[in-house]
Biopython code that builds the backbone (N, CA, C, O; Angstrom):
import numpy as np
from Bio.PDB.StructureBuilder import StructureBuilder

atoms = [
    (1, "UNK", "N", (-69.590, -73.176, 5.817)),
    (1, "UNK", "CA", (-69.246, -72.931, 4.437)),
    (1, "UNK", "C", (-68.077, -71.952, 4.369)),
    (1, "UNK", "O", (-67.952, -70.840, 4.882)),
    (2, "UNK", "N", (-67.326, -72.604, 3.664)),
    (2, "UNK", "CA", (-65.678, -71.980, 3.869)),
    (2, "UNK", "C", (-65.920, -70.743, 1.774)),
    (2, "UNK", "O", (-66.257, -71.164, 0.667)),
    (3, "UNK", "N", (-65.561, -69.400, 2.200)),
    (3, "UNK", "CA", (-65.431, -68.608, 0.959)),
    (3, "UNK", "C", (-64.027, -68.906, 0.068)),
    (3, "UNK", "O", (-62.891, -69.057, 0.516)),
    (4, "UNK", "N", (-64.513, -68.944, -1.465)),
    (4, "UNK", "CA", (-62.865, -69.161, -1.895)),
    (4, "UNK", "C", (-61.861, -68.039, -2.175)),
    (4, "UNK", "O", (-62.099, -66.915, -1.732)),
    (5, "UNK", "N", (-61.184, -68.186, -2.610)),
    (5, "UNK", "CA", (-60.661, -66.676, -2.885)),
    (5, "UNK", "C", (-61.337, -66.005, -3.210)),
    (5, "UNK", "O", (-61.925, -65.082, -2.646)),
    (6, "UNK", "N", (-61.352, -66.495, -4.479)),
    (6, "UNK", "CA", (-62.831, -65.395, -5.665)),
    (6, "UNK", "C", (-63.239, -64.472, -4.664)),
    (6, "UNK", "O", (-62.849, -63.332, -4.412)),
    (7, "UNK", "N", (-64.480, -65.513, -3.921)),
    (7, "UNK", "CA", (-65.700, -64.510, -3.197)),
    (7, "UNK", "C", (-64.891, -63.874, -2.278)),
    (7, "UNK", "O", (-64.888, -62.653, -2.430)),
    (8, "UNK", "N", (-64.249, -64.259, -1.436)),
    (8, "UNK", "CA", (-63.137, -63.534, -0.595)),
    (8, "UNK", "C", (-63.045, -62.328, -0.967)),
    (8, "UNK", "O", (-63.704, -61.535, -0.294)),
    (9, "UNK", "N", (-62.228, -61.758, -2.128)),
    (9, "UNK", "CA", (-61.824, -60.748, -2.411)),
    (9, "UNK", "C", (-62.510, -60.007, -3.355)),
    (9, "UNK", "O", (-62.093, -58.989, -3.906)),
    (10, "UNK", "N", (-64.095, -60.814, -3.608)),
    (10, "UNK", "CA", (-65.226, -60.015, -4.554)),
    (10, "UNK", "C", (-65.865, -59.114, -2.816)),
    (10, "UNK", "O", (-66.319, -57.976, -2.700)),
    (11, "UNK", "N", (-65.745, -59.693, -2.221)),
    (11, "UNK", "CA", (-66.064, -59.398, -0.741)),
    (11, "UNK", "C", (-65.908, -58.399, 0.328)),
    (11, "UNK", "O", (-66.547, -57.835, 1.215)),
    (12, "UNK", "N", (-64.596, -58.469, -0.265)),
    (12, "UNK", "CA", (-63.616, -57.417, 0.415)),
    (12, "UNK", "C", (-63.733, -56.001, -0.447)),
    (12, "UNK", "O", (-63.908, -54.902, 0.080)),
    (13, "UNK", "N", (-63.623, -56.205, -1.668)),
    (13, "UNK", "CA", (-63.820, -54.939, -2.741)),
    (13, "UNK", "C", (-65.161, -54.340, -2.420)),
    (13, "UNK", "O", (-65.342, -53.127, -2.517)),
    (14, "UNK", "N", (-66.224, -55.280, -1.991)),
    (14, "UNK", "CA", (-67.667, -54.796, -2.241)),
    (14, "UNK", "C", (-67.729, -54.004, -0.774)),
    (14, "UNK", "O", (-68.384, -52.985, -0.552)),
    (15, "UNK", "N", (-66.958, -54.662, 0.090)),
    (15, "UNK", "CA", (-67.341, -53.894, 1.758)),
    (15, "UNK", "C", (-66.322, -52.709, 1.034)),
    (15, "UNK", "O", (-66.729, -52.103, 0.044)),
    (16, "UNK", "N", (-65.372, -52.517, 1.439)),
    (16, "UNK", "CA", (-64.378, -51.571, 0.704)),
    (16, "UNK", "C", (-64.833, -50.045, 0.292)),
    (16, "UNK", "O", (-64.729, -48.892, 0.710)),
    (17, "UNK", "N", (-65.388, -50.768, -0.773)),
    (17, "UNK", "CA", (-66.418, -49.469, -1.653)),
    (17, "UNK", "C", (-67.233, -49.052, -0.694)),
    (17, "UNK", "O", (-67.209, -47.890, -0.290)),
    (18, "UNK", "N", (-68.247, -50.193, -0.112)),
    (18, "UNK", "CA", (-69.415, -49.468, 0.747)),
    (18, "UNK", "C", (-69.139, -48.818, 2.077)),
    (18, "UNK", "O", (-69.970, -48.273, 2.804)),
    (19, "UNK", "N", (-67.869, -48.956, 2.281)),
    (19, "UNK", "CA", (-67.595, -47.978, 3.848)),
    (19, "UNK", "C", (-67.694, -46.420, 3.630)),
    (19, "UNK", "O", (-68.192, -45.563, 4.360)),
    (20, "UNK", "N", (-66.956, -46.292, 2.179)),
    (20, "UNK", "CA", (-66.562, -45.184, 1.559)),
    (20, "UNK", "C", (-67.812, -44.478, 1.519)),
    (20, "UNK", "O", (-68.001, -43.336, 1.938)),
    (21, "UNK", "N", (-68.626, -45.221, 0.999)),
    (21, "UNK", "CA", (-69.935, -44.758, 0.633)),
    (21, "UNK", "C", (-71.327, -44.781, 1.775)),
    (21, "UNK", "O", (-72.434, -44.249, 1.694)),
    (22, "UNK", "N", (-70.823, -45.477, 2.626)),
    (22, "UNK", "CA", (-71.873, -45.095, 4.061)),
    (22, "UNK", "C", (-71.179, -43.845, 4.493)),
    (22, "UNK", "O", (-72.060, -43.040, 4.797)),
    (23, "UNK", "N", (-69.813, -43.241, 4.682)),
    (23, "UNK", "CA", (-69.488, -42.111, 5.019)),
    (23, "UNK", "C", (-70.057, -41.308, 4.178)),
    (23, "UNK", "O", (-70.758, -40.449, 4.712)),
    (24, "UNK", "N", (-69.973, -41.281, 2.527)),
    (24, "UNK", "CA", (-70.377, -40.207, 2.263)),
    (24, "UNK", "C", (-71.990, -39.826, 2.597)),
    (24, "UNK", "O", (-72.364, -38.655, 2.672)),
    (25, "UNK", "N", (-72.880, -40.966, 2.784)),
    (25, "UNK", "CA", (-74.067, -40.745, 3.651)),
    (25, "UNK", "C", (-74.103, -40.103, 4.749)),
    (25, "UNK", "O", (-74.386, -38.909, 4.849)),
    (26, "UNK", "N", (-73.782, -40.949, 5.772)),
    (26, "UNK", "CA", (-73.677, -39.907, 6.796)),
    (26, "UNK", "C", (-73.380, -38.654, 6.905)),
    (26, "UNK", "O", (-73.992, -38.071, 7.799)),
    (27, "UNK", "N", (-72.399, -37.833, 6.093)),
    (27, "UNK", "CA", (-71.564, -36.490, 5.757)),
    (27, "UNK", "C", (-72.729, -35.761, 4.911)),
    (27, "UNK", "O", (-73.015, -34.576, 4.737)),
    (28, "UNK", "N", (-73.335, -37.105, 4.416)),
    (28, "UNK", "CA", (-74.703, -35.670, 4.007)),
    (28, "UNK", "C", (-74.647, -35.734, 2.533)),
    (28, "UNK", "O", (-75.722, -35.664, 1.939)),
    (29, "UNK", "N", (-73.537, -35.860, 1.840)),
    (29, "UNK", "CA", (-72.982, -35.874, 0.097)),
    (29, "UNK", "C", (-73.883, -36.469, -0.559)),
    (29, "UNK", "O", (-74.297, -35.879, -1.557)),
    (30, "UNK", "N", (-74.602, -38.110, -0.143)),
    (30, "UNK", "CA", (-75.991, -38.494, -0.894)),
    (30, "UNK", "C", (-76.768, -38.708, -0.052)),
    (30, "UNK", "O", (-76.574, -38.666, 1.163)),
    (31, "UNK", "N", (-77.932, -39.013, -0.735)),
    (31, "UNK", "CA", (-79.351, -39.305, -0.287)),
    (31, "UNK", "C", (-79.223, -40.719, 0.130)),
    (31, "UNK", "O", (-78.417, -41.537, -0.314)),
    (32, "UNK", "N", (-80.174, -40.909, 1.092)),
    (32, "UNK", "CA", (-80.585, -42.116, 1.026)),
    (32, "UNK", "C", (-81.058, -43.093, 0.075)),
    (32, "UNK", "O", (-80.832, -44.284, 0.291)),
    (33, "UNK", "N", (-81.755, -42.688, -1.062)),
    (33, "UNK", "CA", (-82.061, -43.379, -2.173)),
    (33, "UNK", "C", (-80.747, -43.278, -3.520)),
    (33, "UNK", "O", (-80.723, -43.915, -4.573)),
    (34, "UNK", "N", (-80.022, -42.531, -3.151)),
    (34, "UNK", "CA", (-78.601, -42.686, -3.833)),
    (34, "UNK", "C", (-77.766, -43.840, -3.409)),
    (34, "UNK", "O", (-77.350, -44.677, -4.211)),
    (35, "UNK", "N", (-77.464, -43.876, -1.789)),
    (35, "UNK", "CA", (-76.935, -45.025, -1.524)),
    (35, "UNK", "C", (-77.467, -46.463, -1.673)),
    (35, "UNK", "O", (-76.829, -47.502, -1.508)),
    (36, "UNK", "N", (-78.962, -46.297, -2.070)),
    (36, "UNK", "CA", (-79.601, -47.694, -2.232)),
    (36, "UNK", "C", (-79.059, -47.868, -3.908)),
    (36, "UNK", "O", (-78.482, -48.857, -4.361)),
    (37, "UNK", "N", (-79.330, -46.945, -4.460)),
    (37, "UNK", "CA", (-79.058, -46.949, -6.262)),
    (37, "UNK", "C", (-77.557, -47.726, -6.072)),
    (37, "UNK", "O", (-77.585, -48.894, -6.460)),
    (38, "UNK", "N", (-76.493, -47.349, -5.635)),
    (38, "UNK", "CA", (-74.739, -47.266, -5.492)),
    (38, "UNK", "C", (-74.922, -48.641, -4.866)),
    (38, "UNK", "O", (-74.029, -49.430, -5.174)),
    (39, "UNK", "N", (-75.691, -49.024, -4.211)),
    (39, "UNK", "CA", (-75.255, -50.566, -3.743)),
    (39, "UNK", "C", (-76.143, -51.459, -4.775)),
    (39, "UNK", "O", (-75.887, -52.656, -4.911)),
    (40, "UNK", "N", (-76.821, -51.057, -5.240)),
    (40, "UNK", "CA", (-77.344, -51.877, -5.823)),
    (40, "UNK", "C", (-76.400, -52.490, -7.260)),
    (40, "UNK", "O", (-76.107, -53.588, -7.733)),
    (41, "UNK", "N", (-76.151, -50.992, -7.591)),
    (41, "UNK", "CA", (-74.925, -51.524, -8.692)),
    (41, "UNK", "C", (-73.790, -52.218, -8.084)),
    (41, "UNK", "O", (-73.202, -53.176, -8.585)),
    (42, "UNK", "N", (-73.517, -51.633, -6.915)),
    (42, "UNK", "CA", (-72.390, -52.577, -6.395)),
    (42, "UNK", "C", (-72.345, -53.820, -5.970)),
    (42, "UNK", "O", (-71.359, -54.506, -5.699)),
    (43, "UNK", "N", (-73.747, -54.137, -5.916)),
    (43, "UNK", "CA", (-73.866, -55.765, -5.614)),
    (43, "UNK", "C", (-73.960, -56.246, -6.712)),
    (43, "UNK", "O", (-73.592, -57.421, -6.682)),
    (44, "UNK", "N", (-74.418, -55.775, -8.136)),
    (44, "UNK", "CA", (-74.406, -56.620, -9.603)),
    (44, "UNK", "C", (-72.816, -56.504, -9.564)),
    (44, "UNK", "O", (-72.287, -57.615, -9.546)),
    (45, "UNK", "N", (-72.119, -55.666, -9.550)),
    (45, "UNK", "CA", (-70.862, -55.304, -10.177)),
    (45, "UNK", "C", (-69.965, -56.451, -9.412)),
    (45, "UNK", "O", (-69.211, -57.190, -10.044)),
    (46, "UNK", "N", (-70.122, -56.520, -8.005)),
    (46, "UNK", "CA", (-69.056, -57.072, -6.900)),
    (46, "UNK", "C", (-69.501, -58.705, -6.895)),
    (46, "UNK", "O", (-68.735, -59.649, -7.085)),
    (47, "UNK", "N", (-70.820, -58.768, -6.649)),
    (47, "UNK", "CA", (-71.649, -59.873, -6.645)),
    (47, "UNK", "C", (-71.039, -60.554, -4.944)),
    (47, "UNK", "O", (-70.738, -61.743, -4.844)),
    (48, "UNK", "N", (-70.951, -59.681, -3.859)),
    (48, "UNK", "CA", (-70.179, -60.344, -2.889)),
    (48, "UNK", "C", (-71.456, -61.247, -2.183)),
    (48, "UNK", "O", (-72.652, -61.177, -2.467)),
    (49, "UNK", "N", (-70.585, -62.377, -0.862)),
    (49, "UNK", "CA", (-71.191, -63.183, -0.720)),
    (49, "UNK", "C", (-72.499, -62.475, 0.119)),
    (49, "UNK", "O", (-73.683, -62.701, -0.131)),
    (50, "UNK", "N", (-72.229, -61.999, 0.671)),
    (50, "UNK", "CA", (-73.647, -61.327, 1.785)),
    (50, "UNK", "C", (-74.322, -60.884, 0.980)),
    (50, "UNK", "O", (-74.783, -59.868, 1.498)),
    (51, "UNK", "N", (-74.789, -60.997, -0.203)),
    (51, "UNK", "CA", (-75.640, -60.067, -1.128)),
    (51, "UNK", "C", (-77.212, -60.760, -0.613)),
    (51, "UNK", "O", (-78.226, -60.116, -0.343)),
    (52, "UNK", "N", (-77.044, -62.215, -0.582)),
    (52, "UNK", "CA", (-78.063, -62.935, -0.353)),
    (52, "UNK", "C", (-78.585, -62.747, 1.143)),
    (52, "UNK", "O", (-79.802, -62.660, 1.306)),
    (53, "UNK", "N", (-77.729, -62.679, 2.247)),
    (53, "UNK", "CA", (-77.567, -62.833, 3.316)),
    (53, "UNK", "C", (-78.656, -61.295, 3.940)),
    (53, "UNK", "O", (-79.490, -61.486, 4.826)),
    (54, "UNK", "N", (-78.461, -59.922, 3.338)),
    (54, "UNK", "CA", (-78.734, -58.574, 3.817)),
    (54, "UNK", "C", (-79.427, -57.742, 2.509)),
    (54, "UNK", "O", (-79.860, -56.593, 2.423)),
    (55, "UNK", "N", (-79.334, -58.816, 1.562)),
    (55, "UNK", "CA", (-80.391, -58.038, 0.173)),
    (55, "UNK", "C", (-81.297, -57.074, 0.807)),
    (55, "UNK", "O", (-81.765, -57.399, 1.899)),
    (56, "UNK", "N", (-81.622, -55.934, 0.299)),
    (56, "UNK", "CA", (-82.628, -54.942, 0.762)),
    (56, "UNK", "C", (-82.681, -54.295, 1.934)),
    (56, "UNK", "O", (-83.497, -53.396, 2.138)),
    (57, "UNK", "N", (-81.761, -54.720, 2.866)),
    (57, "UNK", "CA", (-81.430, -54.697, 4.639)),
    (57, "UNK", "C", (-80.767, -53.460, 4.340)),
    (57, "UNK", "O", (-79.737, -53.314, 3.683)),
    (58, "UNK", "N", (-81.682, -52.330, 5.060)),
    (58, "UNK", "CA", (-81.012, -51.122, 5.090)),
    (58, "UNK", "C", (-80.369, -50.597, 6.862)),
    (58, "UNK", "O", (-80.799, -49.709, 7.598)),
    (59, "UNK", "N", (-79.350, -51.460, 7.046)),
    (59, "UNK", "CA", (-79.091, -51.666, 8.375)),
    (59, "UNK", "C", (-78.734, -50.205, 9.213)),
    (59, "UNK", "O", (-78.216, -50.222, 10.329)),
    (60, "UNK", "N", (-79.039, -49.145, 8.606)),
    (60, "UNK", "CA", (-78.043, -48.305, 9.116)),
    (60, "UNK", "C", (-79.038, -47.451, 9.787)),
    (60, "UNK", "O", (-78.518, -46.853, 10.729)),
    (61, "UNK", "N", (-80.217, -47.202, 9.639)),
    (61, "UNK", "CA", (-81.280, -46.566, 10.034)),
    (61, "UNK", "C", (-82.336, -47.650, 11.177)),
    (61, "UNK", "O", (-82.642, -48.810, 10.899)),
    (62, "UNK", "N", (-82.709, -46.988, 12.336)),
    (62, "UNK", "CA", (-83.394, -48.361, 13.343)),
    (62, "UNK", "C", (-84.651, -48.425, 12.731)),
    (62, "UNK", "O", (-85.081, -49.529, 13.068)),
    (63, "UNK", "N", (-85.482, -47.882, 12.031)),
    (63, "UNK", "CA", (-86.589, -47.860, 11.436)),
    (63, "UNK", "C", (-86.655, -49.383, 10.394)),
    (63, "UNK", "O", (-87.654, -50.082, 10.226)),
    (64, "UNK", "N", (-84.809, -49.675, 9.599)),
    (64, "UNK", "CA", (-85.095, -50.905, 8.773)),
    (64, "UNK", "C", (-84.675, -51.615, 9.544)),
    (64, "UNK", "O", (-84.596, -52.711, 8.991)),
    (65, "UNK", "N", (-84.135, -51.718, 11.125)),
    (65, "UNK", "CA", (-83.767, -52.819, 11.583)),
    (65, "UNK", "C", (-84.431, -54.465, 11.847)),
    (65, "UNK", "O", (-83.976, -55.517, 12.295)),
    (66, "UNK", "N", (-85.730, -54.014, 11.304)),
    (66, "UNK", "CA", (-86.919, -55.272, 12.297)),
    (66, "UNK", "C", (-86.161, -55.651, 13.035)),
    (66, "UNK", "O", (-85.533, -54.870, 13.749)),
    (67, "UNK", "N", (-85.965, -57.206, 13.090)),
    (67, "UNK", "CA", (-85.706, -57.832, 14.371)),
    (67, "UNK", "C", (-84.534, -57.634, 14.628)),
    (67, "UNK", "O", (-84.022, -58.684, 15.018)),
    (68, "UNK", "N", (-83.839, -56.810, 14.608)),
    (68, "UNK", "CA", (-82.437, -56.488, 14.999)),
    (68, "UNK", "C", (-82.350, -55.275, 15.871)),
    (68, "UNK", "O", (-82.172, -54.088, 15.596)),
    (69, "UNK", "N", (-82.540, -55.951, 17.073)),
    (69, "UNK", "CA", (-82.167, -54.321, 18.137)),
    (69, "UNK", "C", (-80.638, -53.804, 18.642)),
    (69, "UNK", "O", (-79.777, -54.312, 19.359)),
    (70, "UNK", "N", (-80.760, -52.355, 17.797)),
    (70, "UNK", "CA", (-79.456, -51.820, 18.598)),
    (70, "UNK", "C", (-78.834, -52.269, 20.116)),
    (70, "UNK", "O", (-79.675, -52.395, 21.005)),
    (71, "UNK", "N", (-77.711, -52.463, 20.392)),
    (71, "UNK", "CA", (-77.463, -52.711, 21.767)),
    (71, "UNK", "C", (-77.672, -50.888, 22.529)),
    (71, "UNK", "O", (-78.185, -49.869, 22.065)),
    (72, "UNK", "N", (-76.963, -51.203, 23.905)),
    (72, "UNK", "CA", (-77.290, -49.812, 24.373)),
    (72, "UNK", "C", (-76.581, -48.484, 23.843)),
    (72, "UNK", "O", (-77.118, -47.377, 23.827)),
    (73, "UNK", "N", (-74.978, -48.844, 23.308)),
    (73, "UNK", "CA", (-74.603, -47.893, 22.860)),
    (73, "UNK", "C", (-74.927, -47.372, 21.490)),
    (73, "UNK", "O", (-74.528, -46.323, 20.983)),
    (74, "UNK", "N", (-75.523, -48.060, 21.106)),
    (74, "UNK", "CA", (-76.595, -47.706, 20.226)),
    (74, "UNK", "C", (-77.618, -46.968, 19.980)),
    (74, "UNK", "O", (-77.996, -46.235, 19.066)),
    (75, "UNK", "N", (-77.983, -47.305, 20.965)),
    (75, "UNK", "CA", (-79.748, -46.508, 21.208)),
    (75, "UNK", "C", (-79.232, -45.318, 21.772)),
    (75, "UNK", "O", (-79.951, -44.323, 21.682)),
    (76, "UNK", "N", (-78.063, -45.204, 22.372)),
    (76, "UNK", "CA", (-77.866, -44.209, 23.279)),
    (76, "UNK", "C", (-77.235, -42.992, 21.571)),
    (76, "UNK", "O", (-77.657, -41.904, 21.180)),
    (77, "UNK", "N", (-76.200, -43.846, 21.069)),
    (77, "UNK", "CA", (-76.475, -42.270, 20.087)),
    (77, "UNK", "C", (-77.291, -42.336, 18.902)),
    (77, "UNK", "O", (-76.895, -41.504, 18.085)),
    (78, "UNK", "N", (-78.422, -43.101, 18.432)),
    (78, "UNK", "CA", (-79.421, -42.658, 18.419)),
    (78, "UNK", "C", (-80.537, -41.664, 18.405)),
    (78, "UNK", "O", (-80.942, -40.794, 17.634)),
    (79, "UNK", "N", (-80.964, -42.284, 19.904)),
    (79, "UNK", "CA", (-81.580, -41.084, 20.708)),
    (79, "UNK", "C", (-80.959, -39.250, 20.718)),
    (79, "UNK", "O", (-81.622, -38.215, 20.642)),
    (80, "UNK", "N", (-79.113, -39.492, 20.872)),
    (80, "UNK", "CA", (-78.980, -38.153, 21.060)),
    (80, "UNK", "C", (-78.979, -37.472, 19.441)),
    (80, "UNK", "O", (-78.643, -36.320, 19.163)),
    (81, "UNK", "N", (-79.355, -38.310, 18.679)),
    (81, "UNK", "CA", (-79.366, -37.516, 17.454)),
    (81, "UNK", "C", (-80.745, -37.140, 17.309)),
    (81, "UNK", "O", (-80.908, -36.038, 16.787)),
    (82, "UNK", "N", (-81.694, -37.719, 17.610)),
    (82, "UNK", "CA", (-82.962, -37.420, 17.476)),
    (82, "UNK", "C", (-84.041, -35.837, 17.589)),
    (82, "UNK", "O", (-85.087, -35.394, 17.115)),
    (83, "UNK", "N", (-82.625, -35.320, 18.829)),
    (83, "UNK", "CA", (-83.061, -33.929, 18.884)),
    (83, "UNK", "C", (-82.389, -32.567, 17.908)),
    (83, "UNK", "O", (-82.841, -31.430, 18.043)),
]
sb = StructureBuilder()
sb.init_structure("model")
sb.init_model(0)
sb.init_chain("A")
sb.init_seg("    ")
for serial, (resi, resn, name, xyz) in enumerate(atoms, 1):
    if name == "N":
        sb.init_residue(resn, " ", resi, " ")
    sb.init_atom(name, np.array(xyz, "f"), 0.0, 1.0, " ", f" {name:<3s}", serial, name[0])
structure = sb.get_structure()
């Protein structure tokens, strides 16, 4: 399934925004339940195509990964954050 423009660049705006906004997570600026609020509007607002694809998929934490295992460099910083 080939995207058309539209979604293309509803797509691009919606990742865009959310890079911005996983940094300000990580940096500490919001909560975790802030960044769920901020995407949530950003998926009504953007409507991009992966909305369907990762709905509710809080990929960034290994706790929401289910069946998705970090590779090693992964686990490896991870782990060193853990302490």
């Amino acid at each position: 399934m080939q995207m058309t423009p539209e979604e293309f660049e509803r797509e691009k705006r919606y990742q865009a925004v959310m890079y911005f906004v996983r940094q300000m997570l990580e940096q500490g600026l919001i909560t975790k339940e802030e960044y769920c609020q901020i995407d949530t509007r950003n998926r009504a607002k953007f409507r991009p195509v992966t909305d369907t694809l990762l709905s509710g998929k809080f990929l960034l934490y290994p706790e929401s990964r289910a069946n998705m295992p970090a590779g090693k460099e992964a686990r490896c910083h991870e782990n060193s954050n853990e302490t």
